[in-house]
C-alpha positions as a Markdown table, in Angstrom:
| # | Residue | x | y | z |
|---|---|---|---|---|
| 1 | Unk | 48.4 | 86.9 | 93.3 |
| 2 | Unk | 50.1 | 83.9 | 91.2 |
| 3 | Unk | 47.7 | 82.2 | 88.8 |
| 4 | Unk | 47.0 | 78.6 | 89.6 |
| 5 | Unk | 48.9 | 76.1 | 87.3 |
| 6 | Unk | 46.9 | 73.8 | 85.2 |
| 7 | Unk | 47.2 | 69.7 | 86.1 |
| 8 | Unk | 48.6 | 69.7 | 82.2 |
| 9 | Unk | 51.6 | 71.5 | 83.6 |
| 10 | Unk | 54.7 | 69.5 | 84.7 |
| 11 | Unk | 55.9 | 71.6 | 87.6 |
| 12 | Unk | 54.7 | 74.2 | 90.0 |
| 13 | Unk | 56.0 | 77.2 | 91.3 |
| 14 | Unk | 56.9 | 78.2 | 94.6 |
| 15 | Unk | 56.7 | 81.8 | 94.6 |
| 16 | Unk | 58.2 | 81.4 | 99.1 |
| 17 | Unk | 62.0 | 80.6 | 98.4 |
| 18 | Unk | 64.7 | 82.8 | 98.9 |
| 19 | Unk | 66.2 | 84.1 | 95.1 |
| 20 | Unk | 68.9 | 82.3 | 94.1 |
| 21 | Unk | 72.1 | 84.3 | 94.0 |
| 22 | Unk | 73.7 | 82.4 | 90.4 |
| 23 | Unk | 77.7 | 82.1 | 90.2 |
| 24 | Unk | 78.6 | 82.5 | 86.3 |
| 25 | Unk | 82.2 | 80.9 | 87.1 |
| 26 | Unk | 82.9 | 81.0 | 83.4 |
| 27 | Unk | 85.7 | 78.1 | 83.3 |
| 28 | Unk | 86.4 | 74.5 | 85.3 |
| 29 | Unk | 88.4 | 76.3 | 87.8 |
| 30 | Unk | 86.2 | 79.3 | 88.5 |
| 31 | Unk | 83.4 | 76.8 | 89.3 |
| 32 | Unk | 85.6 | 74.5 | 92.0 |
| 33 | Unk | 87.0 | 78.1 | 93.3 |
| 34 | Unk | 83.4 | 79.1 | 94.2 |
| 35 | Unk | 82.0 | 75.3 | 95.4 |
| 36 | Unk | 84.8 | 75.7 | 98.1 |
| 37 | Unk | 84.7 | 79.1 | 99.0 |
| 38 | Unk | 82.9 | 79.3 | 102.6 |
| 39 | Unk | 79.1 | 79.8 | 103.4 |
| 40 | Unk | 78.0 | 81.8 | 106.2 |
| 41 | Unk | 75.8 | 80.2 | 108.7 |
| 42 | Unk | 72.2 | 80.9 | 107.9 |
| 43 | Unk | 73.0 | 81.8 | 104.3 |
| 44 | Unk | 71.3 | 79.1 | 101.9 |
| 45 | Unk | 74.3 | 76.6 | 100.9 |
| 46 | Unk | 71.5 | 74.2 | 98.5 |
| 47 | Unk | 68.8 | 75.6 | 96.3 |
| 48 | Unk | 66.6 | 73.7 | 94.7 |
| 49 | Unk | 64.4 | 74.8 | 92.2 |
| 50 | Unk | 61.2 | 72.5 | 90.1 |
| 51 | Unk | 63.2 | 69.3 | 90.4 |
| 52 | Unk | 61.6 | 67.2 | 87.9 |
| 53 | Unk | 62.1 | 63.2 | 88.0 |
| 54 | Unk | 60.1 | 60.9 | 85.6 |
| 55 | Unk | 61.5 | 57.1 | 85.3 |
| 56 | Unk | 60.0 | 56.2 | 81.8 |
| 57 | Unk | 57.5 | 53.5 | 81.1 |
| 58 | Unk | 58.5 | 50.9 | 77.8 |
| 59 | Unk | 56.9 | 48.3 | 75.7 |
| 60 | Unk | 58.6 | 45.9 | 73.2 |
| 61 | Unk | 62.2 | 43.7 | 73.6 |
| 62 | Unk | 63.5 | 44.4 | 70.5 |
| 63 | Unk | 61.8 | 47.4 | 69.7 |
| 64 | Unk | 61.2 | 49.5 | 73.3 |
| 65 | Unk | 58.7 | 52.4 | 73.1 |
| 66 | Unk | 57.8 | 54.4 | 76.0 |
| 67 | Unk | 54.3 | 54.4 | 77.1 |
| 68 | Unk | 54.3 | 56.4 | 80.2 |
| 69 | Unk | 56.2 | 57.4 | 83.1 |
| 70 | Unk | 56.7 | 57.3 | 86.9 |
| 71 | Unk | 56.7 | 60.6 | 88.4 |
| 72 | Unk | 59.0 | 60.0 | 91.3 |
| 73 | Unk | 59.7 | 63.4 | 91.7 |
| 74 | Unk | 57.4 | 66.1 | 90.1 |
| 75 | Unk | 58.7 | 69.3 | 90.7 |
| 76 | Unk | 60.0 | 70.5 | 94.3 |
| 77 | Unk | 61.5 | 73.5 | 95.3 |
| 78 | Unk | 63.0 | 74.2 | 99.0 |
| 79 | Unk | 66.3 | 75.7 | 100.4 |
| 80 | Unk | 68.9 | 73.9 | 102.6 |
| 81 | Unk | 70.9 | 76.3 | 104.8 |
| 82 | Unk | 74.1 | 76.2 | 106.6 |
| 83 | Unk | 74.2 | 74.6 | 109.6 |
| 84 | Unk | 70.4 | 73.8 | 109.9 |
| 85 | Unk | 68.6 | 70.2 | 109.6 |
| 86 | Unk | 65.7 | 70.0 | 107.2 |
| 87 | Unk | 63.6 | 66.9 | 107.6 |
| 88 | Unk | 61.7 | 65.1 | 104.7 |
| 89 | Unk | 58.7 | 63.0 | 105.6 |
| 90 | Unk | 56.2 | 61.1 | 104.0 |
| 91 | Unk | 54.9 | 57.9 | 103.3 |
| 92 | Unk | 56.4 | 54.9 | 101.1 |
| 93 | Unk | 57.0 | 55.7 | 97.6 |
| 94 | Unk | 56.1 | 59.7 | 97.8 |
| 95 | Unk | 60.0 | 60.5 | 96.3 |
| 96 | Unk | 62.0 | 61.1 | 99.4 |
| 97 | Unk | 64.6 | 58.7 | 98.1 |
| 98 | Unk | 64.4 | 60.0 | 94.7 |
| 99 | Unk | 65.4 | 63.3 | 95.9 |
| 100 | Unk | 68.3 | 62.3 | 97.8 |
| 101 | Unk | 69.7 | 60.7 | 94.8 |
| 102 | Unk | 69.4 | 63.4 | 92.5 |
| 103 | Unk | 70.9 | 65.7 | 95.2 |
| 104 | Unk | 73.7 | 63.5 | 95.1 |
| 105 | Unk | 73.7 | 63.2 | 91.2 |
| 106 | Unk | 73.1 | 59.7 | 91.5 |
| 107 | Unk | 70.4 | 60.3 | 89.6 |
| 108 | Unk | 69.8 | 62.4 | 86.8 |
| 109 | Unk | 67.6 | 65.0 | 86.7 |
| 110 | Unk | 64.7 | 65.0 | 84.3 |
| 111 | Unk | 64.3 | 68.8 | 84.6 |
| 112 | Unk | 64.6 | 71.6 | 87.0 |
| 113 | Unk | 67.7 | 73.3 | 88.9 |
| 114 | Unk | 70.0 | 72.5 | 92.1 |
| 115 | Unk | 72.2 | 75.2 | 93.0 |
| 116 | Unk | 75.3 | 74.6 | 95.7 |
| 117 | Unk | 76.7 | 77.7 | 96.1 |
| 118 | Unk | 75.2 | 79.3 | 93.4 |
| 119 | Unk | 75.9 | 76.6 | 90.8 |
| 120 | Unk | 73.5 | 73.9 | 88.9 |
| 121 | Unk | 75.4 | 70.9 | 89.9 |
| 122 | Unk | 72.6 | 69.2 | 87.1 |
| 123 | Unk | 75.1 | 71.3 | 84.4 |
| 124 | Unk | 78.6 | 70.3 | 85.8 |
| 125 | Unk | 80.7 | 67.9 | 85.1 |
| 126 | Unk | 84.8 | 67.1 | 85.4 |
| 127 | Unk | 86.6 | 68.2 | 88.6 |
| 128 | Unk | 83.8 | 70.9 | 89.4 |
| 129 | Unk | 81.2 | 67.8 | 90.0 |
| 130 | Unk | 84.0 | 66.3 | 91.6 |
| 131 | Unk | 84.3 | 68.7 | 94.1 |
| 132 | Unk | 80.4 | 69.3 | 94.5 |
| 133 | Unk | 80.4 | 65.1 | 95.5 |
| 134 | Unk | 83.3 | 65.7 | 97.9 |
| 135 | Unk | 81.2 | 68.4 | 99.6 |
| 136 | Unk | 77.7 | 67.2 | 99.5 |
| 137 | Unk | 78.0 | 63.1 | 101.3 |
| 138 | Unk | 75.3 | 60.4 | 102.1 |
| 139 | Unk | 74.2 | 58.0 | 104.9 |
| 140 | Unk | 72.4 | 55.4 | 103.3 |
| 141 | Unk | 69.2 | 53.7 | 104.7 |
| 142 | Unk | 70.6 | 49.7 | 105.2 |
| 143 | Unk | 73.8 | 49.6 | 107.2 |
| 144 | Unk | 74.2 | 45.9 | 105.7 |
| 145 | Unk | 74.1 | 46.3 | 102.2 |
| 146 | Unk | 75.6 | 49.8 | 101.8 |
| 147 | Unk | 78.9 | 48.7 | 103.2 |
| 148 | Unk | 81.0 | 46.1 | 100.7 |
| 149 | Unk | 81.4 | 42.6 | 102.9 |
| 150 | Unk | 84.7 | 42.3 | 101.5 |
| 151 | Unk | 86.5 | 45.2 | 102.4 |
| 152 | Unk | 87.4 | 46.0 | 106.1 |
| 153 | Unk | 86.2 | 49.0 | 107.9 |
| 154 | Unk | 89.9 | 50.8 | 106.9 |
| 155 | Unk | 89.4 | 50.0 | 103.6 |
| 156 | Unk | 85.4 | 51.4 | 103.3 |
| 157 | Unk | 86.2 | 54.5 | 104.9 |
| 158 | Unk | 89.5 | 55.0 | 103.4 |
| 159 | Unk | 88.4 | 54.3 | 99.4 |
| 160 | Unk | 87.3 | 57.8 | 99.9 |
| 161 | Unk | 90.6 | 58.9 | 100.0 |
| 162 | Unk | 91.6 | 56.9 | 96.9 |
| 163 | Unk | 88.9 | 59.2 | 95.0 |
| 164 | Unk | 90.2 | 62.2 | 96.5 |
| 165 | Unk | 93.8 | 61.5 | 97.4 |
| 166 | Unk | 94.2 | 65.3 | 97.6 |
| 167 | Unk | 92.1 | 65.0 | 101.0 |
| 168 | Unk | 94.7 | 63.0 | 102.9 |
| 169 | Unk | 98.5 | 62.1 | 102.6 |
| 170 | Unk | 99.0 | 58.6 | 101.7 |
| 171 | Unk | 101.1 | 58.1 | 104.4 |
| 172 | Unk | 98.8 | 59.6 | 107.0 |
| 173 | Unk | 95.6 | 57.4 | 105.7 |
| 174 | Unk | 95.5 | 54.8 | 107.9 |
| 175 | Unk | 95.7 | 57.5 | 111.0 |
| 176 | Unk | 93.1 | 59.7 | 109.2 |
| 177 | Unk | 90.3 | 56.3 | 109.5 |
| 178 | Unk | 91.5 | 55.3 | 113.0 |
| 179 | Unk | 90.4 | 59.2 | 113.9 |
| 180 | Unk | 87.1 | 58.7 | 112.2 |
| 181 | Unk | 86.4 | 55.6 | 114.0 |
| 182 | Unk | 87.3 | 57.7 | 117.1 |
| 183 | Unk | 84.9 | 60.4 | 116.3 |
| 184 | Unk | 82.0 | 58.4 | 116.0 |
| 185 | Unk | 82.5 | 56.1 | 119.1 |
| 186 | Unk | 84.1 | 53.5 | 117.6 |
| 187 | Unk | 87.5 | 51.6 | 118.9 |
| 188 | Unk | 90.4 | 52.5 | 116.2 |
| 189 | Unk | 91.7 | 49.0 | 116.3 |
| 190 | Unk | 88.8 | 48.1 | 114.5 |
| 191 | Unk | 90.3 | 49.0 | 111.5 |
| 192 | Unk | 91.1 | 46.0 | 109.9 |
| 193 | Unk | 87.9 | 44.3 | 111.2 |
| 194 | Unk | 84.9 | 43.2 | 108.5 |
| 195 | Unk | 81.2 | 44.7 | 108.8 |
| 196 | Unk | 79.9 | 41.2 | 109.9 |
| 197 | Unk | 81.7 | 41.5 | 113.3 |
| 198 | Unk | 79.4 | 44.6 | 113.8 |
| 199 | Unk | 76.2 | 45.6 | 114.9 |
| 200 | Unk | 73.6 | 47.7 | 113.2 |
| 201 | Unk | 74.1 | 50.6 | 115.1 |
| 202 | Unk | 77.8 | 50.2 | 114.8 |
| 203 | Unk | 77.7 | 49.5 | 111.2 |
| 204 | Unk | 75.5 | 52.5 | 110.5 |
| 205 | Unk | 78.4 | 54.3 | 112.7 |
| 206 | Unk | 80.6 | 53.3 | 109.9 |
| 207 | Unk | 78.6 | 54.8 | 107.6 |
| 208 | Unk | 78.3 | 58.2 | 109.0 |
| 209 | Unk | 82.4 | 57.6 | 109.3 |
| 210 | Unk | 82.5 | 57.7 | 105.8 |
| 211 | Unk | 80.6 | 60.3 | 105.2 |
| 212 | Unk | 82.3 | 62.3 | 107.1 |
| 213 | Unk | 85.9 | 61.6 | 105.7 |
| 214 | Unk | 86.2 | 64.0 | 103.2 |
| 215 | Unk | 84.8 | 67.0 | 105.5 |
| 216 | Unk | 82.0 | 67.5 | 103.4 |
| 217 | Unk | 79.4 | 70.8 | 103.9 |
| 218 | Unk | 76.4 | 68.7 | 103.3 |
| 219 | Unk | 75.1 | 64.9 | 104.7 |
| 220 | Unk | 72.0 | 64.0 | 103.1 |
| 221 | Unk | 70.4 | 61.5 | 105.4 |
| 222 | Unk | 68.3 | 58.8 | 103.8 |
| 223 | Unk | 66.4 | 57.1 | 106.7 |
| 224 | Unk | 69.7 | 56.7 | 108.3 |
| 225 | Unk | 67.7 | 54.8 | 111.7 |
| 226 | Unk | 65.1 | 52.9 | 110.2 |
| 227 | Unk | 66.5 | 50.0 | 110.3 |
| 228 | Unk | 67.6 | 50.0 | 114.0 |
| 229 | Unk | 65.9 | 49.4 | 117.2 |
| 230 | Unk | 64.9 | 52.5 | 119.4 |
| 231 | Unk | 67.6 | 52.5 | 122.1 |
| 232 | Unk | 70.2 | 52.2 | 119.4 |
| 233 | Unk | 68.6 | 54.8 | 117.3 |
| 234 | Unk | 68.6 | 57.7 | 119.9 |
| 235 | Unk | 72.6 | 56.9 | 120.2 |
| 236 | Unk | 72.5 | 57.4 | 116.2 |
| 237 | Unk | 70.9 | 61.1 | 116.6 |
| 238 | Unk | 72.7 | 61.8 | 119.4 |
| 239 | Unk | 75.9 | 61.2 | 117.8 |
| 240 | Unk | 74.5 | 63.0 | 114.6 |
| 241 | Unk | 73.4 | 66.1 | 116.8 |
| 242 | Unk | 77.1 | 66.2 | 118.3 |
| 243 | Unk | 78.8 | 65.5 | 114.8 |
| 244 | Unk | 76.7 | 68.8 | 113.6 |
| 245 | Unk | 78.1 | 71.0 | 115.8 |
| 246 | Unk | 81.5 | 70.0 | 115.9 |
| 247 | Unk | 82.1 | 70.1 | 112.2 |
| 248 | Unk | 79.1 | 72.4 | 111.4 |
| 249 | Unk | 77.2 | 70.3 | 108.8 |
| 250 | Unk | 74.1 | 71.0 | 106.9 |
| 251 | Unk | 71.9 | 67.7 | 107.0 |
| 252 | Unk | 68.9 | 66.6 | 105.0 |
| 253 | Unk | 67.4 | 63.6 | 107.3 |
| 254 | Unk | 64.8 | 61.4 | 105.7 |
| 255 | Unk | 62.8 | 59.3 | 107.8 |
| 256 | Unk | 59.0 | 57.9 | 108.5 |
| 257 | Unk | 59.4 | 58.4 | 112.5 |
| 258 | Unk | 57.7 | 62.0 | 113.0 |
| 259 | Unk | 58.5 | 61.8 | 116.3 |
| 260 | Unk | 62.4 | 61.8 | 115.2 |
| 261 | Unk | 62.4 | 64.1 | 112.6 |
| 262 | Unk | 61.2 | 66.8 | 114.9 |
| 263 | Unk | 63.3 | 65.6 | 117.6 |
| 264 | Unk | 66.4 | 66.4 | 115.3 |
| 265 | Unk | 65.2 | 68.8 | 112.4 |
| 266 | Unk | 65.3 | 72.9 | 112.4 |
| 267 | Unk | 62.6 | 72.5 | 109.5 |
| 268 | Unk | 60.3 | 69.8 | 108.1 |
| 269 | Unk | 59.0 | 69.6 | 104.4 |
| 270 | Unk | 55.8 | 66.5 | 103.9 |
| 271 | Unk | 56.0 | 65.2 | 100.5 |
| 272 | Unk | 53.0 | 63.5 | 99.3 |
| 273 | Unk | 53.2 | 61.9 | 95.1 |
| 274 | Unk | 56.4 | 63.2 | 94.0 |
| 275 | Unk | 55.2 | 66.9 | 95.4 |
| 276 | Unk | 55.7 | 68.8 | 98.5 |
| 277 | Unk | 52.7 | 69.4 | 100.6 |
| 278 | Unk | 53.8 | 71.7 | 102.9 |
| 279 | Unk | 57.4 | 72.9 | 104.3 |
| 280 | Unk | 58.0 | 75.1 | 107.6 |
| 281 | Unk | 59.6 | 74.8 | 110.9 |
| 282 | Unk | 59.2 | 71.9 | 112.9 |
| 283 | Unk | 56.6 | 73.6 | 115.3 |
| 284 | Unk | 54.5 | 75.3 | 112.7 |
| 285 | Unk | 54.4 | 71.6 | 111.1 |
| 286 | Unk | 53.7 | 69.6 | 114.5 |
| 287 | Unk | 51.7 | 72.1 | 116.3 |
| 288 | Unk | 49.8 | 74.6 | 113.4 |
| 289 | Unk | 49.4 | 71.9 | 110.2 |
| 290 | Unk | 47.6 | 73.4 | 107.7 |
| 291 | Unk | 47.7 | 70.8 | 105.2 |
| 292 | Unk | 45.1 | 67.8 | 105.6 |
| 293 | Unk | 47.7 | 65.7 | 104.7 |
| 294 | Unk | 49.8 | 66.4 | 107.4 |
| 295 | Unk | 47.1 | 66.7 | 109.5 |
| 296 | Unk | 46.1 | 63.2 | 109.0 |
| 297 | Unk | 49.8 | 62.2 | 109.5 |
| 298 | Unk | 49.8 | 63.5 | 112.6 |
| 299 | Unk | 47.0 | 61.8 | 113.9 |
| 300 | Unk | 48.4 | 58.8 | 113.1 |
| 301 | Unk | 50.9 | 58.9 | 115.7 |
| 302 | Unk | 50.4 | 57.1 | 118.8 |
| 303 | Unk | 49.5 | 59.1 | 121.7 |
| 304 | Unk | 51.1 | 57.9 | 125.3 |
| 305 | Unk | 48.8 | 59.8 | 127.2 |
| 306 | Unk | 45.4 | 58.1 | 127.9 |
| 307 | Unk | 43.6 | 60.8 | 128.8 |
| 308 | Unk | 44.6 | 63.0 | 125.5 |
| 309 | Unk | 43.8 | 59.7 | 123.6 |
| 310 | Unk | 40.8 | 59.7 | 124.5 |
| 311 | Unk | 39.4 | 62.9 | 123.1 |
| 312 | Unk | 41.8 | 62.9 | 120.1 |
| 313 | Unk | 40.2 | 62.9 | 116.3 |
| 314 | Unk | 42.0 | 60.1 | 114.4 |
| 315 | Unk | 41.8 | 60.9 | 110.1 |
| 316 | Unk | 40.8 | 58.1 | 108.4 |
| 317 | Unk | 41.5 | 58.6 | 104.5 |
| 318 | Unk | 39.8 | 56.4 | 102.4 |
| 319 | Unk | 41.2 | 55.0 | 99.0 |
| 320 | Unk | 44.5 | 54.1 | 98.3 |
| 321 | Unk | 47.6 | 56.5 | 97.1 |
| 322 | Unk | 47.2 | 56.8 | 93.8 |
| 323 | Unk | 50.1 | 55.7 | 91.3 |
| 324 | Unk | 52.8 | 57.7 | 90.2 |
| 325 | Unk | 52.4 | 57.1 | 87.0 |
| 326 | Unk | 48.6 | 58.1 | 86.7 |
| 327 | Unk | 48.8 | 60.9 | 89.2 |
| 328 | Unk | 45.5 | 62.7 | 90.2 |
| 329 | Unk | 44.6 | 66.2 | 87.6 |
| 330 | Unk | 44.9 | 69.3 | 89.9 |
| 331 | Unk | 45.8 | 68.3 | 93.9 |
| 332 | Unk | 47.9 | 65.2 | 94.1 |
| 333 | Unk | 45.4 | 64.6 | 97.3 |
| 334 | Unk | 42.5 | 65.3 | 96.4 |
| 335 | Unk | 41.3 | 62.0 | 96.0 |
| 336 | Unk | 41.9 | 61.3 | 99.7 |
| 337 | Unk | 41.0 | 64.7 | 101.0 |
| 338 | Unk | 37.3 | 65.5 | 103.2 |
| 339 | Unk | 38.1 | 69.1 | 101.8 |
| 340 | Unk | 37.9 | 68.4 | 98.1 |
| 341 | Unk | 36.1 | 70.5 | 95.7 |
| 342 | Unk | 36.0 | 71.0 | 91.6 |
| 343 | Unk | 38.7 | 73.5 | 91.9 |
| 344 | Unk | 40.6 | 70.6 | 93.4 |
| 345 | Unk | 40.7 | 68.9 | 90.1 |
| 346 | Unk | 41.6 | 71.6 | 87.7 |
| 347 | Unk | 44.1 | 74.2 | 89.4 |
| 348 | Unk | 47.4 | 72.7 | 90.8 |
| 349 | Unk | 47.7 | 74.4 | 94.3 |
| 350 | Unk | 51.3 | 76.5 | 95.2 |
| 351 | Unk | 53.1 | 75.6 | 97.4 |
| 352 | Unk | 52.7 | 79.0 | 99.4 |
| 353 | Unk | 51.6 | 81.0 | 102.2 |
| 354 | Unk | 47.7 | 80.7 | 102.0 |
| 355 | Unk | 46.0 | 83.9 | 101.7 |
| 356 | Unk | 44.5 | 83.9 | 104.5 |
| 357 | Unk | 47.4 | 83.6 | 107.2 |
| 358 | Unk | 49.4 | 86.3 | 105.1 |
| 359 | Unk | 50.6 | 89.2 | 106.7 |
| 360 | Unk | 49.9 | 87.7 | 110.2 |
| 361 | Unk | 52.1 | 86.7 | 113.2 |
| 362 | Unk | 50.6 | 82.9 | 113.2 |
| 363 | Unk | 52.8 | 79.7 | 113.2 |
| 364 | Unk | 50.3 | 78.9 | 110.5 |
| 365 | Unk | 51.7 | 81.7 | 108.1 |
| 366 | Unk | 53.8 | 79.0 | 105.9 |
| 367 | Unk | 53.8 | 77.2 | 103.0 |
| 368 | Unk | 51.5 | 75.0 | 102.6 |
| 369 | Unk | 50.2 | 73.5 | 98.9 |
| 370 | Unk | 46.2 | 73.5 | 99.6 |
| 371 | Unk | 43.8 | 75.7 | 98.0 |
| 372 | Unk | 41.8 | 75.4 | 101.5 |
| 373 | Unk | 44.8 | 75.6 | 103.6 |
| 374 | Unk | 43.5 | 75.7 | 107.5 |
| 375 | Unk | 44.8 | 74.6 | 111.1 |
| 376 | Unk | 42.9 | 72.0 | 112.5 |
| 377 | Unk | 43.4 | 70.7 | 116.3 |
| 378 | Unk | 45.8 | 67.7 | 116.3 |
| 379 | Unk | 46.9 | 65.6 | 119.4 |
| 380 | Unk | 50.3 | 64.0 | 118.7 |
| 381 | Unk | 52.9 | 62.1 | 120.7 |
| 382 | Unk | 54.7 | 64.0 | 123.1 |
């Protein structure tokens, strides 16, 4: 058995994800050969491994010293394989969207690994990053502010092209956007249109438009229906759903709603404080939790049955999340948690199978980052 980390530590280890299978290219070209080469489906396409992201703390105008720092991100490790969804849920401020960025090197990395393909992307640069960006795309969270109020719809979705001109024929652009449009349910005369004369749900169409215009592998999701009404977000993960099969993309989908994360993810990971609390598939998260974390998330989910309601246990945790930058010693939770105990305060928990459920057959056998890992009974919405 691992030995527990100390809370001094920086990261944790995760002793449950598959070995990563490291491409020494050698040269510039060797690298963008091997981003582009194909991934079977079911093979892990992104590998992440202890990703570390502290935002520093200063003092002073002139003279800036640091003096702490924000532990958005404080070491994570999962696998992303091709052609599944995993979901990433949690509550404001846990690092969801701190993740995303770094996975699309919009961010850089304080410490720790992401391999696509077999590559750190954190160590390329040049044409090989280049090509990792053309392969790994985003939907952003506001369809209002991430599209430029300037620039019509042919223009957003075809600036991709300028950045890649290798990806489309000059001459064949403007058919190339019009298709797009097409794809995602959108009238191809609306090229020359402005995002003011959309809705949300069409302007978040837009989005996933051009995301999709340089065929990418990878869409990382970041709470792409949050800020649309329900009827408008089911056409959203429909069209997502149908998009995945057609053009057999990987998706990372951030969101709050549990009830749509399951809806559209293979997997589900619940960060809690910059950590992840516990990863599996989406029914050994929603129907065998054995984190009290996500057990308590869980129960906070409105129940439509009356008759289940009324004999449901709703977790009440008391405090307040802690701060990123003053993080709890030992478990990140364990100020909130009815579970806690001493060891609680010393020994960082792995994220791992517990003990107990190893060997077995149970949906509760996965990887959960509690040192009193258990199922409890939860009633959710249907």
């Amino acid at each position: 058995m691992a030995e527990p980390r100390k809370s001094g530590e920086a990261v944790d280890a995760t002793p449950n994800v598959t070995e990563v299978d490291v491409v020494d290219a050698g040269s510039e070209s060797a690298s963008v050969a091997a981003i582009e080469a194909p991934v079977e489906r079911g093979e892990p396409i992104l590998q992440v491994r202890n990703l570390v992201k502290h935002f520093p703390l200063t003092q002073g105008i002139l003279f800036k010293r640091q003096v702490g720092a924000v532990k958005a991100v404080d070491g994570i490790s999962f696998d992303l394989y091709q052609g599944e969804t995993l979901g990433i849920v949690g509550e404001s401020g846990c690092g969801k969207s701190t993740v995303a960025k770094l996975l699309m090197m919009l961010e850089t990395a304080t410490a720790g690994e992401v391999f696509f393909k077999g590559q750190d992307i954190t160590k390329l640069s040049g044409r090989a990053l280049k090509a990792v960006r053309r392969n790994i795309q985003m939907v952003f969270q506001d369809p209002y502010t991430s599209l430029n109020p300037r620039m019509t719809v042919g223009d957003i979705i075809g600036e991709t092209f300028d950045i890649h001109p290798d990806s489309a024929p000059k001459g064949e652009r403007r058919r190339k956007v019009q298709e797009l449009l097409d794809v995602v349910g959108l009238n191809p005369e609306y090229i020359n249109r402005y995002p003011h004369q959309f809705s949300g749900g069409q302007r978040q169409r837009i989005g996933i438009a051009r995301g999709l215009a340089l065929n990418p592998e990878i869409i990382i999701c970041d709470e792409p229906v949050s800020a649309l009404d329900v009827s408008v977000q089911a056409q959203v993960i429909n069209l997502m759903e149908k998009l995945q099969d057609e053009f057999n993309l990987s998706y990372i989908f951030i969101a709050h709603d549990l009830s749509i994360v399951r809806h559209i993810s293979d997997r589900v990971g619940v960060m809690y404080l910059g950590k992840m609390a516990e990863i599996g598939t989406d029914t050994q998260i929603y129907d065998h939790p054995t984190h009290p974390y996500t057990q308590a998330l869980l129960s906070a989910v409105p129940v439509p049955d009356p008759d289940a309601r009324e004999g449901r246990e709703r977790i009440i945790l008391s405090g307040d999340v802690p701060s990123p930058a003053n993080p709890p010693s030992g478990c990140r939770f364990r100020t909130r948690c009815w579970k806690a105990q001493d060891r609680c305060a010393t020994d960082v928990p792995l994220l791992a199978i517990p003990e107990r459920f190893k060997g077995s057959d149970s949906q509760a056998a996965h990887e959960s980052a509690c040192h009193f890992a258990e199922e409890k009974d939860v009633v959710h919405a249907a």
